[in-house]
C-alpha positions as CSV (number, residue, x, y, z in Angstrom):
1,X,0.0,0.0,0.0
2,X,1.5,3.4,-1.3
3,X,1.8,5.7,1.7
4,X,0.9,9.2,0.6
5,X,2.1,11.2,3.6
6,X,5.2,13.2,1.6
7,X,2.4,15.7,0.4
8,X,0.8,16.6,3.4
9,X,3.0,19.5,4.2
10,X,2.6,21.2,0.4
11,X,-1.2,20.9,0.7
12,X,-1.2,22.3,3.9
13,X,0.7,25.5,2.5
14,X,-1.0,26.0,-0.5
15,X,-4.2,26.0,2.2
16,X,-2.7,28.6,4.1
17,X,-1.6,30.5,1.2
18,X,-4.8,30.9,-0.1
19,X,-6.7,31.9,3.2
20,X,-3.8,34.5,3.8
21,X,-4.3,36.2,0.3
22,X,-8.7,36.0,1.3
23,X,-7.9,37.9,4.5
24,X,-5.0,40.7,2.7
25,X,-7.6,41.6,0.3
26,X,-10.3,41.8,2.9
27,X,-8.5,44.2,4.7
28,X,-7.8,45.7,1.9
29,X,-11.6,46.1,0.6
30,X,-12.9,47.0,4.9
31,X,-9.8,49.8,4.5
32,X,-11.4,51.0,1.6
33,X,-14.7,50.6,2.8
34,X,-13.8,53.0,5.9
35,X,-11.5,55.2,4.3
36,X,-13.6,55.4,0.8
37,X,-13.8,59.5,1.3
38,X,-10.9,60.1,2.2
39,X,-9.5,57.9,-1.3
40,X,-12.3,59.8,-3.0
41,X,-10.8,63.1,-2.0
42,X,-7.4,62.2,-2.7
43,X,-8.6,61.8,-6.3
44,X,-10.5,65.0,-6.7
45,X,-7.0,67.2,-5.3
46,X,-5.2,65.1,-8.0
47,X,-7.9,66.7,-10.5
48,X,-8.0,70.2,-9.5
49,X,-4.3,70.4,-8.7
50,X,-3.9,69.0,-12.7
51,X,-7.0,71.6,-13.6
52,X,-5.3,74.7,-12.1
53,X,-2.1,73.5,-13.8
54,X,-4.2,73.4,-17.2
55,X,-5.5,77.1,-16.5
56,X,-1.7,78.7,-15.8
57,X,-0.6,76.8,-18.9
58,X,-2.9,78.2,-21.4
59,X,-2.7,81.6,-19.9
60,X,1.3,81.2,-20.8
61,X,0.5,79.9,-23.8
62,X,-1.8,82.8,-24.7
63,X,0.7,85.4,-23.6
64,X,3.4,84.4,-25.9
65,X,0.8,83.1,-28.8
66,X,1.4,79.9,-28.7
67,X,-1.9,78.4,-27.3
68,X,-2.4,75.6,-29.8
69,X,-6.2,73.8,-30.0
70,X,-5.0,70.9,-28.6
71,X,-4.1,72.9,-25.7
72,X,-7.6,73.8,-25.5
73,X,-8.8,70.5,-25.7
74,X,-6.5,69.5,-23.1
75,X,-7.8,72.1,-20.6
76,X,-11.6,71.5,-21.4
77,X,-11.2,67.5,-20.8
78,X,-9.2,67.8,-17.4
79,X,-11.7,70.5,-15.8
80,X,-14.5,68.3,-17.1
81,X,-12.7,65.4,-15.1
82,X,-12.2,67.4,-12.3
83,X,-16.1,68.2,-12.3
84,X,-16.7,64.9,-12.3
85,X,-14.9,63.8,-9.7
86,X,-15.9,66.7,-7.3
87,X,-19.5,67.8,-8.3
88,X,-19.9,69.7,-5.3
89,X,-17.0,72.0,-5.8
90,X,-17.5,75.4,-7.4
91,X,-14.2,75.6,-8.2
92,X,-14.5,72.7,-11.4
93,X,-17.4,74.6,-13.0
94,X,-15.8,77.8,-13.0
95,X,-12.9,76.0,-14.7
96,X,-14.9,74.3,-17.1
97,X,-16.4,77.7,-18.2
98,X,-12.6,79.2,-17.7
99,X,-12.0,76.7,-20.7
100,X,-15.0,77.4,-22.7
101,X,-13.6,80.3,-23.0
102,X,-10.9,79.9,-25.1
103,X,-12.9,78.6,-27.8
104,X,-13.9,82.3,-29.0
105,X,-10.7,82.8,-29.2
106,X,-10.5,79.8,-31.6
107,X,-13.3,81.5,-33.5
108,X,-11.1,84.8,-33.7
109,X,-13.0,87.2,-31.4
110,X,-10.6,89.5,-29.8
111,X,-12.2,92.2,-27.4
112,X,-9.5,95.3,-28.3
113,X,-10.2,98.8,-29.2
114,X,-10.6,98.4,-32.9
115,X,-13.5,95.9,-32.6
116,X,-15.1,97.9,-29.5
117,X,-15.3,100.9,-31.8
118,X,-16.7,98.6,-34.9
119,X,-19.5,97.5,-33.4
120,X,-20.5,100.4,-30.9
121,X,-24.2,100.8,-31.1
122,X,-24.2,97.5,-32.9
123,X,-26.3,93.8,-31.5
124,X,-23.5,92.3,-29.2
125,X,-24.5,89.0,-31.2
126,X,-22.8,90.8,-34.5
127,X,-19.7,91.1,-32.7
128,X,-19.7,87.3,-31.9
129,X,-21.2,86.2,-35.2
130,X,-23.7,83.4,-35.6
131,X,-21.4,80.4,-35.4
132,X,-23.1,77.4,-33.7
133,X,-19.8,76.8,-31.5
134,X,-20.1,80.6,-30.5
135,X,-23.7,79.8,-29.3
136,X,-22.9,77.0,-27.8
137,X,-20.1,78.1,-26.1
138,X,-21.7,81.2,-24.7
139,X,-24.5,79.3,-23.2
140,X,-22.6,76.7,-21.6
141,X,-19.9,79.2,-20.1
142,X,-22.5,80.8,-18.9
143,X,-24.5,77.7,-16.7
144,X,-20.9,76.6,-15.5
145,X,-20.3,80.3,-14.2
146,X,-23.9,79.9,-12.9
147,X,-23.2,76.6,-11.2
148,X,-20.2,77.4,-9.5
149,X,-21.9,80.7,-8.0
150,X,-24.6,78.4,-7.0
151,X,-22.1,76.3,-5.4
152,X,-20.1,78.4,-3.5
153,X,-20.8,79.6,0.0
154,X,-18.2,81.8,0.3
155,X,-16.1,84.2,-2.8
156,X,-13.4,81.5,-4.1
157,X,-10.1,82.6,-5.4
158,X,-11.5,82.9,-9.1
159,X,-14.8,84.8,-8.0
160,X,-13.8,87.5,-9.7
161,X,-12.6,85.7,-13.0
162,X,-16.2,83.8,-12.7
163,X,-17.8,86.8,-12.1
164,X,-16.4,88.4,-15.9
165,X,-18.0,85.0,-17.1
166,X,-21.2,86.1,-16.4
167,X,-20.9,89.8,-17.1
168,X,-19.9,88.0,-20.8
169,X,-22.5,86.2,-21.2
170,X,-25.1,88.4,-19.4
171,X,-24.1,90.6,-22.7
172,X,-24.8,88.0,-24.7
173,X,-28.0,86.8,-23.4
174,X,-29.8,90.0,-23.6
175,X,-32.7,89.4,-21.2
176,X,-31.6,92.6,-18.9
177,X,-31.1,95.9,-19.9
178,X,-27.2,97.6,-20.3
179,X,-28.2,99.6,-17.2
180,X,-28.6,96.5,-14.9
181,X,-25.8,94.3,-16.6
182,X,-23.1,97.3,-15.9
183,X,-25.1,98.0,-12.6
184,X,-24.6,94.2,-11.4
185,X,-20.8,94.1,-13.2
186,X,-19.2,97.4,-13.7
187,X,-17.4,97.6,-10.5
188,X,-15.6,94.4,-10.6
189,X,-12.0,94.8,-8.8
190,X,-10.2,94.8,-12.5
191,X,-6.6,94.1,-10.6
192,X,-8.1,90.8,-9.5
193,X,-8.9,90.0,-13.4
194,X,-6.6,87.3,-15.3
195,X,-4.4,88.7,-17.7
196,X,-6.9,87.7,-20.6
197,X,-9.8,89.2,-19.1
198,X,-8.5,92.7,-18.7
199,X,-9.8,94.0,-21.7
200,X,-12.5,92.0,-22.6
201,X,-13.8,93.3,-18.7
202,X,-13.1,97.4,-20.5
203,X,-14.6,96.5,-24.3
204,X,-18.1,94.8,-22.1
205,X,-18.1,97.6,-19.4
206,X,-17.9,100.4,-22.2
207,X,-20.4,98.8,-24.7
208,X,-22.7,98.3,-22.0
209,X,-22.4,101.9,-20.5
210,X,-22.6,103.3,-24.3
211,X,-26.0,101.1,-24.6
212,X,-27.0,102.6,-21.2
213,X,-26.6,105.9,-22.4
214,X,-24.7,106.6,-19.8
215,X,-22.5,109.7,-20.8
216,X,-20.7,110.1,-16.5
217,X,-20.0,106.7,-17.0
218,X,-18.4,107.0,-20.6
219,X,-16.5,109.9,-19.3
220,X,-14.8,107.1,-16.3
221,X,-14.3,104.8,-18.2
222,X,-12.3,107.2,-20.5
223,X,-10.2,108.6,-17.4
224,X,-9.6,105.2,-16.0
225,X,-8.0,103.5,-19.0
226,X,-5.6,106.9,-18.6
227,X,-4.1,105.4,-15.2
228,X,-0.7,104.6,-14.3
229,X,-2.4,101.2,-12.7
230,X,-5.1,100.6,-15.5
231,X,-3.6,97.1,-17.3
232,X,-6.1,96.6,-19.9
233,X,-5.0,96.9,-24.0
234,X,-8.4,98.9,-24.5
235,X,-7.1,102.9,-24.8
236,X,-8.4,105.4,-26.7
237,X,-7.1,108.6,-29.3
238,X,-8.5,111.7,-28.6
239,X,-10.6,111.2,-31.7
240,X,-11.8,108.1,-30.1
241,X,-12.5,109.5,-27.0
242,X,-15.2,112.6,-29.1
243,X,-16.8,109.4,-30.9
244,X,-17.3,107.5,-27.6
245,X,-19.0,110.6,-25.9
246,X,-20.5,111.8,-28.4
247,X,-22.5,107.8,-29.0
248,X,-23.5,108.2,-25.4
249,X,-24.6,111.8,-25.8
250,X,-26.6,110.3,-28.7
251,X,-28.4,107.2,-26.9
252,X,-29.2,109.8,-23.8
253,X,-31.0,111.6,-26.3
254,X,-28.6,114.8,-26.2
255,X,-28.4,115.4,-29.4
256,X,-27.1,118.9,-29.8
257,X,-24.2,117.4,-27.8
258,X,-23.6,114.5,-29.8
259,X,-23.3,116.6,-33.1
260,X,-20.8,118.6,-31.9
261,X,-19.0,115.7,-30.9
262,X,-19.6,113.6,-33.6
263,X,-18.8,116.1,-36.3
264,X,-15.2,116.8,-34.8
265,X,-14.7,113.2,-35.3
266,X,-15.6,112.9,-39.3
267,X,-12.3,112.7,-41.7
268,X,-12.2,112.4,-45.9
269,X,-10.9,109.1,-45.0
270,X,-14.2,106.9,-45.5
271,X,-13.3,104.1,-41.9
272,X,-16.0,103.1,-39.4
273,X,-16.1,106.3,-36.9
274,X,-16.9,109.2,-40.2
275,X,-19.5,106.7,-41.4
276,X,-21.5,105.8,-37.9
277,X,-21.0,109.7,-37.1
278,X,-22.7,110.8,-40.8
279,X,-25.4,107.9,-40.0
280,X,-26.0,109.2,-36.6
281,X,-26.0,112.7,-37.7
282,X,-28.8,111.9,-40.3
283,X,-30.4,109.5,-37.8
284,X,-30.8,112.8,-35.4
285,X,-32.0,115.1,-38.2
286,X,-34.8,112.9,-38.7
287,X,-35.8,112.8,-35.2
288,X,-36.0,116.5,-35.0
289,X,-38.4,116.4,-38.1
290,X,-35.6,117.6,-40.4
291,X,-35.8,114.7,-42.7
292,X,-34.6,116.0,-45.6
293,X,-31.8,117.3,-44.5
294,X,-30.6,113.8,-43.3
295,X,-31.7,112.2,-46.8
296,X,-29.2,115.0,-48.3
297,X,-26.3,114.2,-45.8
298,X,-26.9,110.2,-46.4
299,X,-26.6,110.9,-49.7
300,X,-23.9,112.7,-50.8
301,X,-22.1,110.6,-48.6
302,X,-23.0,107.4,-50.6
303,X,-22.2,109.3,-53.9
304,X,-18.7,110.0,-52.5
305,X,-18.0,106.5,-51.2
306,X,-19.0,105.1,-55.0
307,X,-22.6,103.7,-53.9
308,X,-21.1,100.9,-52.5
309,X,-22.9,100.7,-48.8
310,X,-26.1,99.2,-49.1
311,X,-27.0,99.9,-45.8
312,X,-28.1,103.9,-47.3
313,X,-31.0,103.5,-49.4
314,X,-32.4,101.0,-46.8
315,X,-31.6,104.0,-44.2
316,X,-33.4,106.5,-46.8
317,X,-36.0,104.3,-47.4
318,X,-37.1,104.0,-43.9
319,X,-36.9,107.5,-43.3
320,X,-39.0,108.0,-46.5
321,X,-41.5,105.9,-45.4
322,X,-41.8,107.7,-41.9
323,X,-41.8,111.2,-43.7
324,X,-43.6,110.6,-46.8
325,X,-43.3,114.3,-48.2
326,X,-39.5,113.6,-48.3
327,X,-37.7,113.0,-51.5
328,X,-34.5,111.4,-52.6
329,X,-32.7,110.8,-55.9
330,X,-31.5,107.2,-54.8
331,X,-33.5,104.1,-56.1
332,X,-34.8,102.6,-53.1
333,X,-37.4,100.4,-54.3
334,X,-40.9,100.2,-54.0
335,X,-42.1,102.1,-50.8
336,X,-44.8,99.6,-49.9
C-alpha cells in the first residue's frame, strides 16, 4: 500500500496560502470601505491640482501666442474630469467655463479697441457672429459660471474671474437691460482680473455703459483707462474719446451734444467712426423732423464713397416711409 504522507506539508501550505491572500484583500476592501472618502478626495485634489495647472498653462500659452487647440482641448477635458470627480465644488465649474472660454478665441474674437469701436451701437450677437460653437459656447460658459456661483458659499479665489464670465454672457444673453448688466458688473475689482480678461472686462463695461446711455459713466471709463495702474489693452485717441462721448450723448438723447462731438470726429478718410457719425447725424435730423436734411447728408455721402454701402438707401428708405413728403434721388425700391 502506497503511503501518501510526503504531500501533506505542500497541501497544507498551498491552504494557508490561499486563506492568507482572502484575508490581505479583505483588509484591503474593509480599509477602503472606511476610508472610501478620504481615497475619493485624494482623487479629486489630483484633478483640481492638474486643472489649475491646465489654466496657468494656457494663460502662458496665450501670452506668448502659442496656445495651440490641442491645448484647449486638453484644458476642457481635465476640468471636465475634475467636475466629475468633485460635483460639489464650485471651483471645477468655474474652470470648465474658464475653458469654454478659449474657444472664442478659436473662433477669432478678440475684445481690443478696434473691434469695441466697430461695433459700438451694434447687436453684441454681431460682434460674436452666428457660429453654432459661439452659441454653444456662450451658453454653456454661462451655466458653469452659474453653477459654480450656486455652489459656493463663500467668494473663491476665481470669484472675480467667474464673475467676468457672467458679465460676458449676461451681454450675450440679452434678457436685462445695459443699465442692470453694468449695474450688477461694472465695479468688478479689475486688478483681481486674469491677464486675458483685462480688456474683454473694458470692451463689455464700455459697450454696455454706451448702450445705457450713460455719458458720466463713458467719461470714467475714458479717465480710467488713462491710469498709471489701468492694465487693460483697451485705450483710446482723442478722436476716439469725441466718438465714444458723443454715441453716449446720442443714446441719452442729447443730441445737440452729440453733433458737436460727432462732427469733430468725421475725416475724408471713408473708416467706421466718419460713417456711424454721418449715420448718426442723419439719424438725429430725422428725429428733429428735419428729414430731408438727413436724406441729403446720407446721400452725398454714398455718392462719394461710390454707392457701395447698401445699408443707405435702406436708411433712406425707412426715413422716407416715416416722412412721406420727403424726396430722394436714390433708387430705393418700391415704398410699400
Amino acid at each position: 500500500m502506497m503511503n501518501h504522507s510526503r504531500y501533506e506539508p505542500h497541501r497544507k501550505k498551498k491552504s494557508k496560502s490561499t486563506w492568507f491572500l482572502f484575508i490581505f484583500i479583505l483588509g484591503i476592501v474593509t480599509l477602503g470601505y472606511f476610508y472610501r472618502r478620504d481615497i475619493y478626495f485624494l482623487f479629486a485634489r489630483d484633478q483640481s491640482v492638474r486643472a489649475e495647472k491646465a489654466k496657468e498653462k494656457s494663460i502662458d500659452l496665450w501670452k506668448t501666442g502659442n496656445l495651440r487647440e490641442q491645448d484647449i482641448t486638453d484644458f476642457q477635458n481635465i476640468s471636465q474630469t475634475f467636475s466629475e470627480k468633485d460635483p460639489l465644488d464650485p471651483v471645477s465649474f468655474h474652470l470648465i467655463a474658464r475653458s469654454l472660454y478659449w474657444n472664442l478665441v478659436r473662433l477669432g474674437i478678440h475684445f481690443d479697441t478696434s473691434s469695441l469701436i466697430i461695433h459700438l451701437g451694434s447687436n453684441f450677437s454681431d460682434f460674436i457672429g452666428h457660429t453654432q460653437l459661439a452659441e454653444e459656447t456662450l451658453d454653456q460658459i454661462f451655466w458653469n459660471s452659474r453653477q459654480a456661483e450656486a455652489l459656493s458659499t463663500s467668494p473663491f479665489t476665481d470669484w472675480e474671474n467667474n464673475r467676468v464670465l457672467l458679465f460676458l454672457t449676461e451681454t450675450n444673453r440679452q434678457v436685462k437691460k445695459p443699465n442692470v448688466i453694468t449695474a450688477e458688473y461694472g465695479n468688478l475689482d479689475s486688478e483681481k482680473l486674469s491677464a486675458e480678461f483685462q480688456s474683454m472686462f473694458m470692451w463689455l463695461l464700455t459697450f454696455n455703459t454706451m448702450q445705457a446711455g450713460d455719458a458720466n459713466g463713458l467719461e470714467k471709463i475714458i479717465e480710467m483707462t488713462k491710469q498709471p495702474t489701468y492694465k487693460g489693452e483697451i485705450k483710446f485717441s482723442p478722436r476716439e474719446e469725441n466718438f465714444l462721448k458723443g454715441m453716449g450723448k446720442f443714446y441719452k438723447k442729447d443730441y445737440v451734444g452729440s453733433l458737436a462731438l460727432l462732427r469733430s470726429t468725421k475725416t475724408e478718410n471713408p473708416d467706421k467712426i466718419t460713417e456711424t457719425s454721418i449715420f448718426t447725424e442723419a439719424n438725429i435730423f430725422h428725429l428733429q423732423n428735419l428729414t430731408q436734411k438727413g436724406i441729403d447728408l446720407l446721400e452725398l455721402y454714398y455718392e462719394k464713397t461710390g454707392k457701395k454701402n447698401p445699408e443707405i438707401p435702406n436708411m433712406i428708405k425707412k426715413m422716407v416711409l416715416e416722412r412721406p413728403t420727403a424726396k430722394t434721388k436714390i433708387d430705393i425700391g418700391p415704398l410699400k
